[in-house]
N, C-alpha and C positions, 0 to 999 in steps of 0.2 A: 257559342257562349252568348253573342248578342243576336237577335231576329233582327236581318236585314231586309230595309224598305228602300222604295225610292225616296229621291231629294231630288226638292226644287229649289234650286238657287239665285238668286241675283247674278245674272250674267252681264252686269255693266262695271266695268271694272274703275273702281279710282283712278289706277294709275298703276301701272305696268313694269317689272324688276325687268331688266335683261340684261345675262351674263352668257356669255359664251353659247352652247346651243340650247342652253337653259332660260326658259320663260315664266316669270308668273305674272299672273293679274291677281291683286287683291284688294279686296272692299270690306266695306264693315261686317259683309255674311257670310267672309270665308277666303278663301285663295284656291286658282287652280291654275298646277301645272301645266301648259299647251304640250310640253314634249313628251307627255305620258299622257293627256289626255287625262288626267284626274282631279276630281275635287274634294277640296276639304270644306265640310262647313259647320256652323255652330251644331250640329245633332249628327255627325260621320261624312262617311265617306261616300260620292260614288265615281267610278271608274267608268269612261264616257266610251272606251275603245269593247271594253266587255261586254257593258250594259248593267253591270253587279254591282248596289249598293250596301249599304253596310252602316245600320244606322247605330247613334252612341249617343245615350241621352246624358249629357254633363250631371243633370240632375240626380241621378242615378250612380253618381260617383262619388264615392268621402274617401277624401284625402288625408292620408296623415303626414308624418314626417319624413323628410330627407332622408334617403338611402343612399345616395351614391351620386357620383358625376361619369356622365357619359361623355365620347368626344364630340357629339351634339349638344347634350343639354341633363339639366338637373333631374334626380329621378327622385319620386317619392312613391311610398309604399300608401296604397290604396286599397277599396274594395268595391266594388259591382255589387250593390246592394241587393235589387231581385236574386239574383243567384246565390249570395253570399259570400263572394270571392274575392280572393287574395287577388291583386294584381300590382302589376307594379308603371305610374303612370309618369313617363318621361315627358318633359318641358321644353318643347323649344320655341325659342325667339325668330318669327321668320324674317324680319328686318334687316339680321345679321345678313350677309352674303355667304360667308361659310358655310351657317346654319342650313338654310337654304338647300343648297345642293348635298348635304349629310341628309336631311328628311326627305330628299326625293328616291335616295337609297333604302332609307327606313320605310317606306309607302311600295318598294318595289318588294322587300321582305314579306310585308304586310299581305300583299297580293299576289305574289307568287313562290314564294318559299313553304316547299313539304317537308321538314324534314328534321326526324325525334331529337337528334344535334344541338340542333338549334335553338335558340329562345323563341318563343312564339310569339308573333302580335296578334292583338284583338282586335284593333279598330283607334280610332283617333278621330276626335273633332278640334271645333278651332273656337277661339274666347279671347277677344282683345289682344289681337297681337300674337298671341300663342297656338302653338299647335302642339294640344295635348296628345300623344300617343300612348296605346295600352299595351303593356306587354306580359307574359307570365314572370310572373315573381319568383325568382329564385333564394329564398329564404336564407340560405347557411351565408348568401356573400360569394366574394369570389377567391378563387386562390389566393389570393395577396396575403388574405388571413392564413392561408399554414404560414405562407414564407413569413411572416411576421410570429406566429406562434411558436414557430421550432427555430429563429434564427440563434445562433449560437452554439446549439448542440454537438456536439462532436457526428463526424459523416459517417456512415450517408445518414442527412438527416430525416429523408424519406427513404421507408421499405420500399424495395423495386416492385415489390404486388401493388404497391397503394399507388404509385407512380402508375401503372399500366391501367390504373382505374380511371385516371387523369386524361392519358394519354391517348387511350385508346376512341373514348366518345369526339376528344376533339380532333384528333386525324379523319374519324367518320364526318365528321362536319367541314372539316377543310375538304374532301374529297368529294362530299356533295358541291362545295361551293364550284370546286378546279370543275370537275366532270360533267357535270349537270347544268351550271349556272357559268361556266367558262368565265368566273368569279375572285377577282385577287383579295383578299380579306384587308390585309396593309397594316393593321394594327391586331397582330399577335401579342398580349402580353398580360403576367397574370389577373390584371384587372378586369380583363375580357373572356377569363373561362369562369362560369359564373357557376352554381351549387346549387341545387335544393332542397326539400326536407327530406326527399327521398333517397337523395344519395345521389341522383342524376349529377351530371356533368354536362352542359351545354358551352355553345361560341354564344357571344353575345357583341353587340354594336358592329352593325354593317353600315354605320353612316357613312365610313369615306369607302366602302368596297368599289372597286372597278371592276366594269366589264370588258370582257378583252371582245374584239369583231370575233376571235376566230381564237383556239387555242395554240397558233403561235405569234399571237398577235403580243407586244410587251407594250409594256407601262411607262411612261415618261415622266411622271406627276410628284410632289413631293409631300407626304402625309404620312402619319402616322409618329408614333411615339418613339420620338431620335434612339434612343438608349437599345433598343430593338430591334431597329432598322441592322438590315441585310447590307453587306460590304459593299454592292452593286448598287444600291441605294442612297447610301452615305458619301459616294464618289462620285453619282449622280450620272451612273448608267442607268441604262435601261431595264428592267427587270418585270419578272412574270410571278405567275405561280411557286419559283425557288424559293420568291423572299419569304412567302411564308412557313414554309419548311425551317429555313433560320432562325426568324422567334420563334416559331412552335422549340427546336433543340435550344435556345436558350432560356426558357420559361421555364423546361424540362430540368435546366442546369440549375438552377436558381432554387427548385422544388427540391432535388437532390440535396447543394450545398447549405441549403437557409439563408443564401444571399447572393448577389449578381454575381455571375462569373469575370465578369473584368473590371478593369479601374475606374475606380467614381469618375462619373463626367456631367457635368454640371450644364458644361454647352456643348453645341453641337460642335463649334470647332475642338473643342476637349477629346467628343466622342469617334470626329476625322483621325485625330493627335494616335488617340488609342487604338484603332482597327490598323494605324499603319506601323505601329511599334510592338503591337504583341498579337501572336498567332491566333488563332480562333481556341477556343477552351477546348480543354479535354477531358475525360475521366481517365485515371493515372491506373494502371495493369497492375495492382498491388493488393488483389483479394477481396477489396470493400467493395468494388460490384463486380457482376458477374461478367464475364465474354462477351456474351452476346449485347448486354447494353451499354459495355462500352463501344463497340460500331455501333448500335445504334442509334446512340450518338454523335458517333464519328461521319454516322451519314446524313445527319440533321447540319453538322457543321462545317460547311468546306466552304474556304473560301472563294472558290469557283462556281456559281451556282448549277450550271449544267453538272458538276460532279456532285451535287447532293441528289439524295432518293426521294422520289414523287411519294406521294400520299401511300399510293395504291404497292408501292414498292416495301413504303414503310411499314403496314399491317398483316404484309407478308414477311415481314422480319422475321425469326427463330426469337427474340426476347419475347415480342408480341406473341408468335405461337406457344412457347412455354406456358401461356398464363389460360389458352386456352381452354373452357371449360372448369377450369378451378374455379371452386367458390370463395372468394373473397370480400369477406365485412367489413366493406368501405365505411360504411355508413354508420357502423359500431366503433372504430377507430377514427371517424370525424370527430363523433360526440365527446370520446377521450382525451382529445386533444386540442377542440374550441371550446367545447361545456366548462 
């Protein structure tokens, strides 16, 4: 989308952030990561361990209005003028400390994530404090709009074919992240599966993702959206790759019923109160959904995270294969239902 050049940058830093094995130097022409070896500067990026720049002319971008909030920063919907593209340009503040270490995740997307799943980045420079990042625009919004558009309806309130249309793009994308990227996501929820005009379904915001050394290597860390968060999580064990199989089956639950599957919890201690007085959800054996996706559900939600099924277990489900090869007009039954 954009022709990348080299960048020459001021390499004398004001004055230098340092957090844990996290470093930046930044000055009035930009910031750059020492632990990835990348810069950001007012016209893009370049990556000093590569050699590959990636240039992004501010000028060359009109911004319009507020789309959305990420768990880094504010996003608005844009367009890439020579090209004439739609894009969508997230805001973040690098001053924050949080912020920070979310856009070194977002910069590592940027640079080395292949994958149709996924929300794509373009490129990113830097303007007063800010480091604009480009992403593709996912036009329709994200899940939250059904669950808000069918809440109330009598269940299921999603057809189990339009569920699978859901389902199926973001298990491929959690499964690049586990497999490929030995990648925990942390924040499954429906704010983060995001739509476009085409009917796609992508993961969206890998700000806080961790990387694991090794694929049994667990997470210690505490991020993501409480409400969501896996049992192993919220009791503040250790946990891997499971947790996200857990929001991914409750996001799932939430798209079925038109609403969260357990008791409003406002805090975290609420959301403790609740995981340890009421089982994990279930789909009820009562004809409104079929066998097969009531396990697999059942295998999305266990309270034991070794007893839930990996990615690669769940696309191999019997629900998932029923839909195989059937033609189903997602994208016809969007428009009926947000238009």
């Amino acid at each position: 989308m954009f022709r990348p050049r080299n960048l020459q940058l001021d390499s004398e830093s004001e004055h230098t952030m340092e957090e844990d094995s996290l470093s930046v130097d930044v000055n009035t022409e930009g910031l750059r990561f020492r632990k990835i070896d990348l810069e950001i500067g007012k016209e893009g990026i370049t990556n000093y361990s590569t050699g590959v720049s990636l240039a992004l002319n501010p000028a060359e971008i009109e911004t319009g209005q507020v789309i959305g909030h990420g768990s880094s920063g504010v996003v608005f919907a844009a367009r890439h003028i020579p090209s004439d593209t739609l894009i969508a340009l997230k805001s973040i503040n690098i001053y924050e400390r949080d912020r920070r270490k979310q856009l070194e995740n977002d910069l590592k997307a940027l640079d080395d994530f292949s994958c149709p799943y996924l929300v794509s980045y373009y490129g990113a420079f830097f303007s007063e404090g800010v480091v604009k990042v480009c992403m593709e625009l996912m036009e329709v919004g994200s899940t939250r709009r059904i669950v808000n558009a069918l809440a109330g309806r009598p269940e299921p309130v999603l057809p189990e074919e339009i569920l699978y249309c859901i389902a199926k793009p973001i298990l491929l994308g959690l499964n690049y992240l586990h497999r490929e990227k030995h990648m925990v996501h942390r924040d499954i929820k429906p704010e983060n599966l995001l739509i476009n005009s085409k009917g796609q379904v992508k993961l969206s915001d890998f700000g806080i993702c961790r990387e694991l050394a090794n694929s049994a290597a667990l997470c210690n860390s505490f991020v993501g959206t409480f409400t969501y968060m896996s049992p192993e999580r919220i009791f503040r064990s250790s946990y891997a790759y499971p947790g996200d199989i857990w929001s991914f089956g409750l996001v799932l639950m939430e798209l079925l019923k038109g609403e969260y599957p357990y008791s409003k919890a406002s805090t975290f201690l609420e959301m403790v109160e609740t995981l340890q007085r009421e089982p994990p959800p279930f789909l009820p054996s009562n004809g409104l959904y079929s066998p097969e996706l009531v396990d697999f559900l059942s295998r999305c939600l266990q309270a034991v995270p070794e007893q839930r099924a990996s990615c690669e277990e769940l696309l191999n489900h019997p629900w998932m294969q029923r839909y195989k090869g059937v033609h189903i007009d997602f994208l016809g039954w969007l428009k009926g239902v947000l238009l």
